[in-house]
Backbone as CSV, one residue per row, in Angstrom:
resi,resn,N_x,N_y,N_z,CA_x,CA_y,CA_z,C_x,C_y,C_z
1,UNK,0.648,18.676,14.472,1.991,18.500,14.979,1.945,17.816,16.337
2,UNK,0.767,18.266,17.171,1.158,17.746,18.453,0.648,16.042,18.353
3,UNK,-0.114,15.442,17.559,-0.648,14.177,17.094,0.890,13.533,16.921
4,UNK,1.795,14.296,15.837,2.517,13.636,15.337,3.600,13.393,16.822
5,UNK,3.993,14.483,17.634,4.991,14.296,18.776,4.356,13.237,19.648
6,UNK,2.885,13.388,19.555,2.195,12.013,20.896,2.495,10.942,19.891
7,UNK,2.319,10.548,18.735,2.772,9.040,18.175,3.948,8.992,18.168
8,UNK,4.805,9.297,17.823,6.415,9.777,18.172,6.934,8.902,19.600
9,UNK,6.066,9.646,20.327,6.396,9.035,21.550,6.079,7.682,22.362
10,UNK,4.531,7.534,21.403,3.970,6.153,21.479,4.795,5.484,21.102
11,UNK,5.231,5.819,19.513,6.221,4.291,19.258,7.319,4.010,20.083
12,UNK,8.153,5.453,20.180,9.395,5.239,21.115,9.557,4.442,22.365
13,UNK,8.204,4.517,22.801,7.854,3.796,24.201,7.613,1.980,23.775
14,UNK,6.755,1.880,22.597,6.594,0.810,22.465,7.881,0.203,22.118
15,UNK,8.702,0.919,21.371,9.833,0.042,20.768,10.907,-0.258,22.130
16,UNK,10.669,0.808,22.792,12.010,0.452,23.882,11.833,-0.383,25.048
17,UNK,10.152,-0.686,25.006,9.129,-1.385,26.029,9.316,-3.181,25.656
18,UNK,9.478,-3.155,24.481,9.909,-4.837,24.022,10.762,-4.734,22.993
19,UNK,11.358,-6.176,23.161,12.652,-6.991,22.214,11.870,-6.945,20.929
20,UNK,10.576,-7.701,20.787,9.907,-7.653,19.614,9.342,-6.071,19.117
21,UNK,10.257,-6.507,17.358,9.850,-5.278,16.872,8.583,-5.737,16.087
22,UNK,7.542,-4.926,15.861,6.794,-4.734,15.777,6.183,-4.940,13.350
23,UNK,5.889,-5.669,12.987,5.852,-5.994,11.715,5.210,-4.031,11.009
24,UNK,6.188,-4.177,9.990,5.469,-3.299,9.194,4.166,-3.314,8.409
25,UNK,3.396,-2.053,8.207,2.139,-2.029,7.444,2.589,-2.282,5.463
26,UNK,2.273,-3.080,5.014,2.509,-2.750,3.544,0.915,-2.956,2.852
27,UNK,0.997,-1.899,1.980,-0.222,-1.985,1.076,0.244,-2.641,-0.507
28,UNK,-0.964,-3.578,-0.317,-0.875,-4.719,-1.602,-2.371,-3.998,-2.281
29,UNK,-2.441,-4.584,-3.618,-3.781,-4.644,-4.672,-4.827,-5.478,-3.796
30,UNK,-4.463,-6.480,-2.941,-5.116,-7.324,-2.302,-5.812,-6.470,-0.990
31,UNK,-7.131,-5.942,-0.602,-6.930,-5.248,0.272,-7.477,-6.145,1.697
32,UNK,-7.401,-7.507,1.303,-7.566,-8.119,3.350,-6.444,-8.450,3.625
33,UNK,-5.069,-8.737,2.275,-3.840,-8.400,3.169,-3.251,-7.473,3.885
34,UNK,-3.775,-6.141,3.210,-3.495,-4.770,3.832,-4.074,-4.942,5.172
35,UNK,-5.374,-5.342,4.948,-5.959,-4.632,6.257,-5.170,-6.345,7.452
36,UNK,-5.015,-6.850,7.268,-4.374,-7.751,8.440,-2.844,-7.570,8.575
37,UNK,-2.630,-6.508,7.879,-0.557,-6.308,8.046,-1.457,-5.083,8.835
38,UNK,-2.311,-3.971,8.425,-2.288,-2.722,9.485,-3.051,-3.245,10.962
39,UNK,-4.054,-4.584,11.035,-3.899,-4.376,12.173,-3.214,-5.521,13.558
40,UNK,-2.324,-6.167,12.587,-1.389,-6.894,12.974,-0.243,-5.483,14.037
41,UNK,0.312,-4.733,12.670,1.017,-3.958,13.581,-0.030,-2.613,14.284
42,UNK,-1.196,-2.188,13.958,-1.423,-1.323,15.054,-1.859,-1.858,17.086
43,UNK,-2.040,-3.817,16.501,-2.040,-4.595,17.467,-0.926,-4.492,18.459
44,UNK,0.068,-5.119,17.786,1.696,-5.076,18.005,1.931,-4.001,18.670
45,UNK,1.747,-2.881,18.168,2.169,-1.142,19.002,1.085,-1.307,19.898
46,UNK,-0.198,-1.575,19.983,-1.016,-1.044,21.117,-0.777,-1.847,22.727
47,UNK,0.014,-3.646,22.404,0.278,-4.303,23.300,1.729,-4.102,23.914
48,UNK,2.658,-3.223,22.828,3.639,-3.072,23.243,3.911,-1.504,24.227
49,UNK,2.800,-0.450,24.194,2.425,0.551,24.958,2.174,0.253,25.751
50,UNK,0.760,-0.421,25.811,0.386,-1.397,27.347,1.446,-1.644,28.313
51,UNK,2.074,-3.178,27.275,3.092,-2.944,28.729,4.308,-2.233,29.352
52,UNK,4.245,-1.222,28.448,4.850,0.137,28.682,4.389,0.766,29.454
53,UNK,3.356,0.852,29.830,2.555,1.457,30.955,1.710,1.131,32.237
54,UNK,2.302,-0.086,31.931,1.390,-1.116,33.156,1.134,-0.790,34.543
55,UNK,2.308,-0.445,34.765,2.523,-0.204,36.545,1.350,1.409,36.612
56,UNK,1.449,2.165,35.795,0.829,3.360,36.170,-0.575,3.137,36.132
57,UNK,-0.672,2.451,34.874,-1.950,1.719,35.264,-2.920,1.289,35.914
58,UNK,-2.377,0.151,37.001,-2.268,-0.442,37.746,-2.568,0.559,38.963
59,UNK,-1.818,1.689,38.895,-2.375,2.247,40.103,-3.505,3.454,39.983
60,UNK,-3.885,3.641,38.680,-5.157,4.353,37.837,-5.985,3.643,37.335
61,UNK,-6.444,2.279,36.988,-6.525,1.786,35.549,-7.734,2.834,34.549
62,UNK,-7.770,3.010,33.579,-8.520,3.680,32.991,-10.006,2.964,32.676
63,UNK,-10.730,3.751,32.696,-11.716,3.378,32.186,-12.494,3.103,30.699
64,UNK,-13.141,2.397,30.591,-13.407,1.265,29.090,-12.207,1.130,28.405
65,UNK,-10.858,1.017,29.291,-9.569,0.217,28.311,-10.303,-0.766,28.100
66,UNK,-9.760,-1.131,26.145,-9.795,-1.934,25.908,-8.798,-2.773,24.924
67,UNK,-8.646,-4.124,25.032,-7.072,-4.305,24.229,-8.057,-4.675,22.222
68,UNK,-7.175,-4.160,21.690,-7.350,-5.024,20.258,-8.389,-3.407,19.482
69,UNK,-8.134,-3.642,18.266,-8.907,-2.640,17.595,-9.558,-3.376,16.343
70,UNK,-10.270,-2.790,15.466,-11.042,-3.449,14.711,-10.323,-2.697,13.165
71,UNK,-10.698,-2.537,11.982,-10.746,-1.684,10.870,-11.821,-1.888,9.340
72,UNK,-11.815,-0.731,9.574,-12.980,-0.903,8.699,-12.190,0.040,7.327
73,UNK,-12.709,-0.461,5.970,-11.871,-0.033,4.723,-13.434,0.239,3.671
74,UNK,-12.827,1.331,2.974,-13.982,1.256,1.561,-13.179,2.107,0.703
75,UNK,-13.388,2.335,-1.123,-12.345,2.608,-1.724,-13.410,3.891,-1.798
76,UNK,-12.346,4.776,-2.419,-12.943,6.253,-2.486,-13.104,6.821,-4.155
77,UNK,-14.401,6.801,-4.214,-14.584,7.602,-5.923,-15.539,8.842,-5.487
78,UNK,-15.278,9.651,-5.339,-16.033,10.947,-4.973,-16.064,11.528,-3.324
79,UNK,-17.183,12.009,-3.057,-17.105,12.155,-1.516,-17.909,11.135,-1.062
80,UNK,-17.161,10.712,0.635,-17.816,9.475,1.009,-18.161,9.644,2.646
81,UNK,-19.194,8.705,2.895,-19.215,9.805,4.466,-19.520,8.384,5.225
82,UNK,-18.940,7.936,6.543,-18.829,6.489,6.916,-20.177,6.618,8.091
83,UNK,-19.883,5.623,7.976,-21.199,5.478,9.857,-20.210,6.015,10.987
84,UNK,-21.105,5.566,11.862,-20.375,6.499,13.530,-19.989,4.995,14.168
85,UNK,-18.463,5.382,14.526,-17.668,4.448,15.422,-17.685,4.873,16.820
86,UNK,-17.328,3.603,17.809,-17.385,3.596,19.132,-16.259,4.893,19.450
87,UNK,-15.112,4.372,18.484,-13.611,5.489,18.802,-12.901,5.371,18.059
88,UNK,-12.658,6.262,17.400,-11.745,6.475,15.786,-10.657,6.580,16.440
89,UNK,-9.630,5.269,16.503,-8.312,5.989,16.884,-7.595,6.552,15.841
90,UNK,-7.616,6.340,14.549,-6.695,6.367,13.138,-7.640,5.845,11.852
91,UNK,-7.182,7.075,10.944,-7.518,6.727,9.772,-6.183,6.976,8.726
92,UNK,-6.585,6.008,8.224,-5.223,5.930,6.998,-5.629,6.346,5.473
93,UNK,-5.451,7.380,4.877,-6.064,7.083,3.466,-4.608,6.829,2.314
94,UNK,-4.766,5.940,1.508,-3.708,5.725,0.584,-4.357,6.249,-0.481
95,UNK,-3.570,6.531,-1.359,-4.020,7.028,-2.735,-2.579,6.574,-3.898
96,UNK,-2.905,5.751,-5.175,-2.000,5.482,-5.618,-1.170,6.203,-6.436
97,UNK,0.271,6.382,-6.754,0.468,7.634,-7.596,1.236,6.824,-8.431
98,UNK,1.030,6.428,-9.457,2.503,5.943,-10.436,2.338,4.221,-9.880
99,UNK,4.005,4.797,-9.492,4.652,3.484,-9.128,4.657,3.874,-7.592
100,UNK,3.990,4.615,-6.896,3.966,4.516,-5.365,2.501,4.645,-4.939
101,UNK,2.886,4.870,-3.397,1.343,4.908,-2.850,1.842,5.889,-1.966
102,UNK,0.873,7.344,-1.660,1.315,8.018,-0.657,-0.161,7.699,0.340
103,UNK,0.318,8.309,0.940,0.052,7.832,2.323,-0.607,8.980,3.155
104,UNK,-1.691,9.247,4.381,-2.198,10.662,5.161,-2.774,9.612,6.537
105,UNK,-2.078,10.156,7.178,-2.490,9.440,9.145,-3.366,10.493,9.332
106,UNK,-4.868,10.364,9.558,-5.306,11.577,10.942,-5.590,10.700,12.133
107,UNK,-5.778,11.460,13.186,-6.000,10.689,14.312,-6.956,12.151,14.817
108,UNK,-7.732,11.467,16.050,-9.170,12.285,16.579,-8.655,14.127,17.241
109,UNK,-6.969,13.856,17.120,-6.483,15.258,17.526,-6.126,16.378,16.100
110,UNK,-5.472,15.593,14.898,-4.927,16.169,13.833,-5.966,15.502,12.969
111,UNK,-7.179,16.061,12.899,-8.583,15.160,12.657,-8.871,15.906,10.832
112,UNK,-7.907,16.421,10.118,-7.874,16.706,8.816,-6.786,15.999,8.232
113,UNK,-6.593,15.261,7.179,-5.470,15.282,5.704,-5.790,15.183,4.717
114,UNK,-4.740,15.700,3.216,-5.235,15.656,2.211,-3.660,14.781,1.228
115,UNK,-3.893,14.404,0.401,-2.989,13.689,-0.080,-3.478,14.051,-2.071
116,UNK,-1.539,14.884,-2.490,-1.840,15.273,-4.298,-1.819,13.961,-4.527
117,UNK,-2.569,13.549,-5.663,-2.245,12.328,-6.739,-1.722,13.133,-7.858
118,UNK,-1.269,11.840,-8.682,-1.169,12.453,-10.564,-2.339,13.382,-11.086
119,UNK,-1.827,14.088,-11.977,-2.657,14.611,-12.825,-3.646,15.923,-12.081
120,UNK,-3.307,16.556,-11.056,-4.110,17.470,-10.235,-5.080,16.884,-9.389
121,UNK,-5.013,15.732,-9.606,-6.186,14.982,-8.188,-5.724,14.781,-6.995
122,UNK,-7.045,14.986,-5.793,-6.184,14.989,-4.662,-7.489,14.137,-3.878
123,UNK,-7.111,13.531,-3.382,-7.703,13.324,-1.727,-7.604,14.002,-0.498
124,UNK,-8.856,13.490,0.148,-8.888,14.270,2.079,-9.469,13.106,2.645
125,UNK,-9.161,13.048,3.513,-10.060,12.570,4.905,-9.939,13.130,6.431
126,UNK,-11.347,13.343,6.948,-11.620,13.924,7.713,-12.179,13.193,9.141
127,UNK,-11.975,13.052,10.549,-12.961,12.781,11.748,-13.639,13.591,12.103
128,UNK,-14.683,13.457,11.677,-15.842,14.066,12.483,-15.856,14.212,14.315
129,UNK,-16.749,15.161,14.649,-16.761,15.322,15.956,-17.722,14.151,16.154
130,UNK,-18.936,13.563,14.963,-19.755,12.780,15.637,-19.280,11.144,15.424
131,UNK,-17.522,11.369,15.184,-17.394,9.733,15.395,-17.234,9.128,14.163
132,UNK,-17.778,10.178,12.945,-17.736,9.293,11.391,-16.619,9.795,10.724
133,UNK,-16.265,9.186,9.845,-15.456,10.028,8.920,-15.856,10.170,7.328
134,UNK,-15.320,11.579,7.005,-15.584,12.283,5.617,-14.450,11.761,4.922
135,UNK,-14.306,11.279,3.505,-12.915,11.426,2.678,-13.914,11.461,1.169
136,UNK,-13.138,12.323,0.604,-12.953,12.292,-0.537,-11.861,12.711,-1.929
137,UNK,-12.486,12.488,-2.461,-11.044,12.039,-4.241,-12.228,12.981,-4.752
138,UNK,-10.942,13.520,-5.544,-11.402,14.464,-7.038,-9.854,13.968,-7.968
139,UNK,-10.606,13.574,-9.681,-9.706,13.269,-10.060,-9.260,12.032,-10.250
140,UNK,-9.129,11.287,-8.843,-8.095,10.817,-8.335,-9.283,9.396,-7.822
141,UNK,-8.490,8.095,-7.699,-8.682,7.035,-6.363,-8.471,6.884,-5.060
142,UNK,-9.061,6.664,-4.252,-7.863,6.331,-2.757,-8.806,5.217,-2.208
143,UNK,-8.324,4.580,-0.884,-8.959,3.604,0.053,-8.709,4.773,1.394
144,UNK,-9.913,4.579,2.144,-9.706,5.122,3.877,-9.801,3.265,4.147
145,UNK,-8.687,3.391,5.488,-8.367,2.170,6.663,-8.731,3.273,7.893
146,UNK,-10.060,2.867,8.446,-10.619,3.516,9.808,-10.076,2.904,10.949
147,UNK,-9.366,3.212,11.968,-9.085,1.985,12.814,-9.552,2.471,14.372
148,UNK,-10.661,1.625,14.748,-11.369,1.395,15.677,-11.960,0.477,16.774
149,UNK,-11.810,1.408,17.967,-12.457,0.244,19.073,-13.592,-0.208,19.355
């Protein structure tokens, strides 16, 4: 919950911080369109926070800020366990159901989700404390989108 009130507030800041709104994520069969719509807009939100926060910045700046994030994707048939990233900001796992796709955000604070598919199958994905992440499908398909600095 408290993950979900700090993004909450991220976006609110980003959206009220610029005129430009920010492109939505859509998931296609195609997955390097996916992954350049998610980090088109997790781009979009991270530059539009920035300069949401500049001036405080400016008189703190943080240390190893850095602008732009990377993502890394693999599809999920069982349990899957990734390498170790610099900094997991977000992982996305989709899983397809029907005629939709649901959807599970963790981030390094709300660092568990699990997502039902059809037929009693479900997915999880997990952040590790050492930086990697766990997901797996029973049942079921999904993709993890890792998104990292």
């Amino acid at each position: 919950m408290k993950s979900f009130v700090r993004l909450a507030v991220m976006l609110a800041l980003a959206a009220s911080a610029s005129a430009q709104t920010c492109p939505k994520v859509s998931y296609t069969a195609n997955t390097s369109a996916t992954l350049k719509s998610l980090i088109a807009a997790v781009n979009c939100l991270s530059a539009a926070e920035n300069e949401a926060v500049a001036p405080a910045r400016e008189a703190a700046p943080a240390k190893g800020a850095k602008g732009g994030v990377q993502v890394d994707t693999f599809k999920i048939v069982g349990p899957q366990h990734s390498r170790a990233y610099g900094q997991v900001v977000l992982a996305v796992l989709t899983v397809p159901t029907g005629g939709s796709t649901k959807t599970a955000v963790v981030t390094p604070d709300s660092h568990e989700a699990s997502v039902t598919a059809e037929a009693g199958g479900s997915c999880s994905v997990t952040i590790n404390s050492d930086k990697t992440v766990d997901s797996r499908c029973y049942l079921a398909g999904g993709t993890v989108y890792i998104v990292y600095r």
